[in-house]
C-alpha angles and dihedrals in degrees: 000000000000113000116210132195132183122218148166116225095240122204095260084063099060136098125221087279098048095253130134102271115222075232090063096036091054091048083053098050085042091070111023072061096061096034084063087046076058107054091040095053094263089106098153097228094085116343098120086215120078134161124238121208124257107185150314144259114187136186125169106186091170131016113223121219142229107296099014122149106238129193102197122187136189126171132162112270097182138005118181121157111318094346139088136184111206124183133203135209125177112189131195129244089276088045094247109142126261110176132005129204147186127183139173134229144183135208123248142175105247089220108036097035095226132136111273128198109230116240124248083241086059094045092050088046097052073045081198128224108229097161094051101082132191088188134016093238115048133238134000130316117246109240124224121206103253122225126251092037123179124230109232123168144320126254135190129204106246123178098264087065095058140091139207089299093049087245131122102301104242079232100055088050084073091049092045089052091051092053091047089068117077124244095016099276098163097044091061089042111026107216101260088194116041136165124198128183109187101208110168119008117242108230114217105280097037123139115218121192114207132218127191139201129194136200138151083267099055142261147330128189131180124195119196131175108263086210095067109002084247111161100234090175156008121204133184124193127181121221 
């Protein structure tokens, strides 16, 4: 089942130079996400089952602009035991593609917080696509901490960062990852390829400390708890 949404890029979506943010486009994936948990029984409202992001693939091949008519699309690629691989496309008004995405989850119990196998009834009901690919390979790379890292800043969790959980919000992991990286440099480019792997959440109150690494390519940057020393996350943005 492919779930499908229309929508206008509206102008709290864009970026200094009109264009669709990553911001914007994770925010999008975020709920076209939850719309499909929905359809297939998981409504967070009251399913006890929910899935908890992994990890992101992401590919703008070209940046909409402000006011333009988007078709975007998620379905369920794989599903095996406690793990899913779901995949994004938002197409333009010619349904030429735009931005392609993959992205990993795994299954939890909502109230104890454990892992939980998915039933043979909720893998009929997401009815996954394993033939419509995003990208060839599925799912996301895994990241390795790169050697001859930079220490950048310091960051605590405030409220504005969280989400329903009172944990770091999926989205701010991106915007952490910008300011980790001296002069600005992803503000006045924003990053067209990035990778992101979630590892630990980080709890409201929570210090992270953030490393960077630079190369012609682009940019990695790594955020641990400064409590524990603890990766949260790796993230990887091209130039």
């Amino acid at each position: 089942m492919i779930f499908t949404q229309d929508i206008t890029v509206a102008y709290s979506q864009v970026n200094p130079k009109l264009e669709l943010s990553n911001d914007a486009i994770l925010r999008i994936f975020e709920d076209v996400a939850c719309f499909h948990g929905n359809l297939a029984g998981e409504n967070v409202l009251y399913s006890k089952s929910a899935w908890i992001l992994t990890g992101y693939l992401v590919k703008v091949i070209k940046r909409p602009k402000y006011s333009d008519k988007l078709k975007v699309c998620t379905w369920s690629r794989l599903i095996q035991s406690i793990m899913s691989v779901r995949d994004f496309e938002i197409l333009d008004e010619e349904g030429n593609r735009c931005i392609i995405a993959s992205s990993g989850w795994a299954h939890i119990d909502i109230e104890t917080k454990s892992l939980l196998r998915v039933t043979p009834e909720l893998v009929k009901a997401y009815d996954s696509e394993p033939d419509h690919k995003a990208f060839e390979v599925p799912g996301v790379p895994k990241l390795f901490v790169p050697d001859n890292l930079t220490q950048s800043r310091d960051f605590v969790i405030d409220i504005n960062l969280t989400d329903m959980h009172r944990h770091l919000n999926n989205v701010k992991y991106l915007e952490l990852g910008y300011m980790a990286v001296p002069n600005e440099k992803c503000y006045e480019k924003e990053p067209d390829d990035f990778t992101i792997n979630f590892r630990k959440q980080l709890p409201l109150g929570s210090v992270v400390e953030s490393y960077y690494f630079e190369d012609d390519e682009g940019y990695m940057v790594v955020l641990k708890n400064k409590e524990n020393g603890e990766i949260n996350s790796i993230i990887k943005m091209s130039k």
